[in-house]
C-alpha positions as CSV (number, residue, x, y, z in Angstrom):
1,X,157.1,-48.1,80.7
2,X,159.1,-44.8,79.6
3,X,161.7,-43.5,81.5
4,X,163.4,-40.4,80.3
5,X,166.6,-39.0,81.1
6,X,167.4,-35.2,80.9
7,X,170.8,-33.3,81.4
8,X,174.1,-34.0,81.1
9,X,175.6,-36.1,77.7
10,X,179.3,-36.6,77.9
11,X,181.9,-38.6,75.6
12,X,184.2,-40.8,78.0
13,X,187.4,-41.4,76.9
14,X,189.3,-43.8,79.3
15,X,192.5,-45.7,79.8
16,X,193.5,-47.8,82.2
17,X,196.2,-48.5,83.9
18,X,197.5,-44.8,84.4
19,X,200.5,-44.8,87.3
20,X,201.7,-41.3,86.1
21,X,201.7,-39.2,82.6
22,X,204.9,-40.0,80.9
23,X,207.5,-36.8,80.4
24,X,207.8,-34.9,77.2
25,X,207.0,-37.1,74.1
26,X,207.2,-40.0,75.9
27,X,205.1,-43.2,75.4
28,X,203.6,-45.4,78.2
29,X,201.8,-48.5,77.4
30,X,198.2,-49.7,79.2
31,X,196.4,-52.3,78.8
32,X,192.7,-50.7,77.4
33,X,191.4,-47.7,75.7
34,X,187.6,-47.2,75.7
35,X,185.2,-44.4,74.6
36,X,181.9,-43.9,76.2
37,X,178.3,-42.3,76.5
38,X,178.4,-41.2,79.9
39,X,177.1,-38.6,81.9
40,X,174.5,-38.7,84.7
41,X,171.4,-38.2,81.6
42,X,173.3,-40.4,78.9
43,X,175.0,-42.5,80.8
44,X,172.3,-43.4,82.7
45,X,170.0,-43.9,80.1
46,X,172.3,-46.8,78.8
47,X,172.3,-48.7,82.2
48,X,168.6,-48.1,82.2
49,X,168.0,-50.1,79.1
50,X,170.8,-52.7,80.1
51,X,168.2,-53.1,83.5
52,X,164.9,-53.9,80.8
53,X,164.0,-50.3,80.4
54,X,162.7,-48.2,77.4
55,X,164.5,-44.9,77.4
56,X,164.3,-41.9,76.0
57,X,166.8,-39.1,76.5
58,X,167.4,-35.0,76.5
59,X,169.6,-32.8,76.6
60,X,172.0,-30.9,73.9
61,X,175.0,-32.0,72.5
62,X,177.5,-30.4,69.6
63,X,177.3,-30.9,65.9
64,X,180.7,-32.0,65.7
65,X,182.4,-35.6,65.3
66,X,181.9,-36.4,68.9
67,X,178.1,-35.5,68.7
68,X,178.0,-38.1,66.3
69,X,179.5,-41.0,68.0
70,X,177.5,-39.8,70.7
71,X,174.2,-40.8,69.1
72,X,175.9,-43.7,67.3
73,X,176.8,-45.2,70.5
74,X,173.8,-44.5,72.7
75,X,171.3,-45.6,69.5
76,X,173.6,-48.8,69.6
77,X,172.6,-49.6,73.6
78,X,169.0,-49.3,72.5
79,X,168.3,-45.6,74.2
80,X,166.2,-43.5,72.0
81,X,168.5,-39.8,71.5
82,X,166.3,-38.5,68.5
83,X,165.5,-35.7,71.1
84,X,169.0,-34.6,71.5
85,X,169.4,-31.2,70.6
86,X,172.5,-30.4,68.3
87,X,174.0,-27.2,69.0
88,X,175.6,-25.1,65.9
89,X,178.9,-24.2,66.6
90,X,179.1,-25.9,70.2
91,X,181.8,-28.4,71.3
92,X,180.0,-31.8,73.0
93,X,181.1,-32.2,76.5
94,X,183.5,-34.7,77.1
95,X,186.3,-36.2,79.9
96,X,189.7,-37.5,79.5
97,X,189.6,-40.6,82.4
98,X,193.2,-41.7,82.9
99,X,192.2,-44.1,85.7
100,X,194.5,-45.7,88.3
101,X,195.1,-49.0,89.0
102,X,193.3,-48.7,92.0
103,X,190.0,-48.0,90.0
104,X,190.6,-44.3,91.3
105,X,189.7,-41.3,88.3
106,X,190.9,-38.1,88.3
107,X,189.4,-36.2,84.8
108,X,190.3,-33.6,82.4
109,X,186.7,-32.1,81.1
110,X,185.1,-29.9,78.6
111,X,181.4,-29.2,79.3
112,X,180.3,-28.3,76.3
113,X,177.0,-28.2,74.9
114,X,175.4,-29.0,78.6
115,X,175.8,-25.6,80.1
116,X,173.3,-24.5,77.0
117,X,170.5,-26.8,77.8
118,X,167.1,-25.0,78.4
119,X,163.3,-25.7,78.8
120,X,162.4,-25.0,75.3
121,X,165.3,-27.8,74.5
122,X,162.8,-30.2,76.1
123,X,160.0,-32.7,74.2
124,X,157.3,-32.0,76.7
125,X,154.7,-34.4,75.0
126,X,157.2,-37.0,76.0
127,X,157.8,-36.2,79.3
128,X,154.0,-35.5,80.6
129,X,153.4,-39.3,79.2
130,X,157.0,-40.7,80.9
131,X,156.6,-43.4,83.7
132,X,159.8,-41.5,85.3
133,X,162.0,-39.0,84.9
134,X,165.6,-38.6,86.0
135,X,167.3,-35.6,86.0
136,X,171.1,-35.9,85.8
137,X,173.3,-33.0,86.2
138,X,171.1,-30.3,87.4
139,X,173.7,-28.2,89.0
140,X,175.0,-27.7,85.8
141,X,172.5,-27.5,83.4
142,X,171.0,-24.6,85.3
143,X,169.2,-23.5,82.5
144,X,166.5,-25.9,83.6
145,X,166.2,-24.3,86.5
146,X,162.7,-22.4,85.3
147,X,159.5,-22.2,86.7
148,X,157.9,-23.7,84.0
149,X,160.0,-27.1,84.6
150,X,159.1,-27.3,88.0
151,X,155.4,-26.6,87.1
152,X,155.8,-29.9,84.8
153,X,157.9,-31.8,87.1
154,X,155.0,-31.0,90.0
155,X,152.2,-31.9,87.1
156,X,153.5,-35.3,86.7
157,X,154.3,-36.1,89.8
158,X,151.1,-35.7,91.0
159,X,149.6,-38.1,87.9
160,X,152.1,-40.2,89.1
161,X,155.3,-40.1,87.6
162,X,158.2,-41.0,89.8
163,X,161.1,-38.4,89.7
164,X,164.6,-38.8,90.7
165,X,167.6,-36.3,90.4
166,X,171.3,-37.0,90.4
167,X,174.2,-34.7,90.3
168,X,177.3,-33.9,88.3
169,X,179.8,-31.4,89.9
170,X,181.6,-30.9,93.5
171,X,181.4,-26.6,93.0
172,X,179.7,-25.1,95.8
173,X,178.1,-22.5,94.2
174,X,176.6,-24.7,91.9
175,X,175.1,-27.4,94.1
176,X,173.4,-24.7,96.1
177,X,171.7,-23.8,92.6
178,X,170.5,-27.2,92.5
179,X,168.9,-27.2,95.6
180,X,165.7,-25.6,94.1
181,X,164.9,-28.7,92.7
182,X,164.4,-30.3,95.9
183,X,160.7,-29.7,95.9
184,X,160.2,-31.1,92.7
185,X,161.4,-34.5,92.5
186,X,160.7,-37.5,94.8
187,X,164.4,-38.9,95.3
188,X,167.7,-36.7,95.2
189,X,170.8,-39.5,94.9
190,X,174.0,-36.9,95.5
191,X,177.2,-38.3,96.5
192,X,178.4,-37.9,99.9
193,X,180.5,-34.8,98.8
194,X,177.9,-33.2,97.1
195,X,175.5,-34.1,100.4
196,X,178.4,-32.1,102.3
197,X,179.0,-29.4,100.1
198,X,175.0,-28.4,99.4
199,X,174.2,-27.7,103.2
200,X,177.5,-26.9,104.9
201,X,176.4,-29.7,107.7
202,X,179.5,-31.8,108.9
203,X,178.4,-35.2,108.7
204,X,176.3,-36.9,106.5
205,X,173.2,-38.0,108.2
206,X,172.6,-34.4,109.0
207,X,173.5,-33.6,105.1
208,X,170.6,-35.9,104.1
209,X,168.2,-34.7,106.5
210,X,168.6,-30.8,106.0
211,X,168.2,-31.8,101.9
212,X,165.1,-33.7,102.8
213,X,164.1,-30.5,104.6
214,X,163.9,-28.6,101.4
215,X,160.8,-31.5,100.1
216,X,162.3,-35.0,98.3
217,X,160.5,-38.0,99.5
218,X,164.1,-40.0,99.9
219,X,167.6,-39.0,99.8
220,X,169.9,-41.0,99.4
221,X,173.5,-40.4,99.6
222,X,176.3,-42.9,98.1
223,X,179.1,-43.3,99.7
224,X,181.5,-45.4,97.4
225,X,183.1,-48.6,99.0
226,X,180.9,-48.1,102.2
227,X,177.6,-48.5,100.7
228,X,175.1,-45.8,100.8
229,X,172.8,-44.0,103.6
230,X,169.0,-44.2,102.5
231,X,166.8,-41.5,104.8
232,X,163.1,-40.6,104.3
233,X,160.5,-38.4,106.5
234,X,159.3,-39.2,109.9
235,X,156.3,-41.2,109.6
236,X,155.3,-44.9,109.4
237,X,157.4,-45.1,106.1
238,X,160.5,-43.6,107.8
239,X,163.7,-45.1,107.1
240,X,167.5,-43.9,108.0
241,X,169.3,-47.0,107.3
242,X,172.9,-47.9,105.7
243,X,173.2,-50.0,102.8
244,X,176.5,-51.9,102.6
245,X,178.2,-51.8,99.0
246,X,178.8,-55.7,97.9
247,X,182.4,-57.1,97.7
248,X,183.8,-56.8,94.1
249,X,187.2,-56.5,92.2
250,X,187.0,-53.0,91.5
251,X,188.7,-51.8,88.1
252,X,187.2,-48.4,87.7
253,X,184.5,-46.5,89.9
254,X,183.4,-44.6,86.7
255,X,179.6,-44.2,86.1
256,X,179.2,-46.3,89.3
257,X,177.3,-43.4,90.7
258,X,175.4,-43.4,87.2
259,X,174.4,-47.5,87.7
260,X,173.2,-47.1,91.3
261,X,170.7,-44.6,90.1
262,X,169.5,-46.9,87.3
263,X,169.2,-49.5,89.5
264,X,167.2,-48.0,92.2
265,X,164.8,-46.4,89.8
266,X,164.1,-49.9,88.2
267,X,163.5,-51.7,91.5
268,X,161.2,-48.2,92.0
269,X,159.4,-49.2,88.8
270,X,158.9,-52.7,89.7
271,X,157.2,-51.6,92.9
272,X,159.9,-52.5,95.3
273,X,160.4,-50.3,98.5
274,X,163.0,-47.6,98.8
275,X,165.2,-50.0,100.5
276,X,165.2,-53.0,97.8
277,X,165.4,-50.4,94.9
278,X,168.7,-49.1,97.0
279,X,170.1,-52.9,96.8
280,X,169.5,-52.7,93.4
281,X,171.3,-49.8,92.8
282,X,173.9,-51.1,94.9
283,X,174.4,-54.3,92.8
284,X,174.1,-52.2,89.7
285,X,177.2,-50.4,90.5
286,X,178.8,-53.4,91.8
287,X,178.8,-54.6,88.3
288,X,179.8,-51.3,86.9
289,X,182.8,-51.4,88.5
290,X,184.3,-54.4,87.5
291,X,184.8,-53.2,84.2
292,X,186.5,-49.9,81.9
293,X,183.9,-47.0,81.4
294,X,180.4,-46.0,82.4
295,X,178.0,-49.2,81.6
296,X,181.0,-52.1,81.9
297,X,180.1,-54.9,83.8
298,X,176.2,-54.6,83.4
299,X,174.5,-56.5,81.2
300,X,170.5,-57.4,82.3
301,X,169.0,-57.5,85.6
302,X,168.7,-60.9,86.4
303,X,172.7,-61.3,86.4
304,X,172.3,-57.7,88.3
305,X,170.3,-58.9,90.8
306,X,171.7,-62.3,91.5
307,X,175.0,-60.1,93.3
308,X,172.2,-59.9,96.0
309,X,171.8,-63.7,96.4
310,X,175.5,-64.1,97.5
């Protein structure tokens, strides 16, 4: 079963731990330096084939020396970026993670290639014959934002393609771009931010349900250490329930968001409910966050799912 990923490809480069940056030329020491595929397309795509998933991925990066350890490292996890469009002359996005020795991340970031992705960037053949989609990064690849997109994304759907969109950025104006979306794809995973921030509402239960206003079958809403809030329509499916996080040493919340989404679109694919597939995004990103970087921490699904056993 296929799943592709389209939007956002990002290099990660990460250090932990960061207490403060060091005065003029001066040197501090940490204990690990990683780069990483990451973003909510590429990174992912990774933690979807670490859960038993074939992957194929879109989007556009640069055709300069990060591109290509880009494609060298996602090719390396086993996710299939032959459909990555290389942009002439374009930087690929990437972040500078000095994260904290609580697991805490503030970011320096270049976006790249990403803001140019478009439609015609797209290998449509591939995604009319996809067993899901996930979109990752709307809000800022709002070149996607065409009609003829939606019309595929509503094709599919109805053949039976499940369709899931996550988001990148905390900017307003953005986010409320994203919401066109909505009516397009069956599960919309925003942080609770993001939740905020797209409808102006002042908690986050409301947040979810004026989202699910605009025509998802599910929101749900991650919350970090408190779990996530998982809300669908009124009906004899309806659900509005709150899913704990599970207990773990946390070293670094990056790509968490990213391994919650892979996770609940595998339990999805193996025919779980929206409930289970949301424990199995939750354990996903408990095992994310035990290590450095974007896919640390997971390795398979069985040693995923057995966090839900304890």
């Amino acid at each position: 079963m296929t799943v592709v990923t389209v939007g956002v490809h990002i290099v990660d480069i990460l250090t932990r731990p960061v207490e403060h940056i060091p005065e003029g030329q001066d040197t501090v020491l940490v204990d690990q330096i990683r780069l990483t595929a990451a973003g909510a397309a590429a990174g992912t795509a990774v933690d979807l084939v670490k859960l038993g998933n074939d992957v194929v991925t879109m989007g556009a990066i640069g055709d300069d020396e990060l591109g290509d350890f880009l494609l060298m490292v996602l090719a390396k996890r086993g996710v299939d970026a032959t459909r990555l469009v290389r942009r002439a002359g374009e930087q690929t996005a990437a972040s500078i993670l000095p994260i904290r020795p609580d697991g805490g991340r503030p970011s320096f970031h270049v976006p790249g290639a990403n803001l140019t992705v478009a439609y015609p960037d797209l290998d449509t053949d591939v995604l009319r014959s996809a067993r899901a989609i996930h979109l990752g990064g709307m809000d800022v690849t709002f070149g996607l934002g065409d009609p003829a997109f939606f019309a595929l994304l509503d094709a599919v759907r109805s053949a039976g393609t499940i369709v899931t969109m996550d988001l990148l950025s905390e900017m307003p104006d953005l986010l409320g771009m994203a919401r066109a979306f909505l009516p397009h794809v069956d599960y919309v995973l925003p942080n609770e931010s993001q939740a905020l921030l797209m409808t102006g509402a002042q908690d986050v239960e409301a947040a979810a349900r004026a989202l699910l206003a605009d025509g998802p079958r599910g929101v749900l809403v991650t919350l970090g250490a408190a779990g996530s809030l998982v809300v669908t329509p009124d009906g004899p499916d309806h659900v509005s329930e709150h899913v704990p996080a599970l207990k773990t040493e946390v070293s670094d919340t990056t790509g968490c968001g990213d391994a919650y989404c892979a996770g609940f679109l595998t339990g999805l694919l193996h025919d779980r409910d929206v409930l289970t597939a949301a424990r199995w995004g939750t354990a996903a990103a408990a095992r994310v966050a035990t290590g450095l970087g974007s896919d640390a921490g997971l390795t398979d699904l069985d040693s995923t799912l057995s966090l839900l056993s304890h």
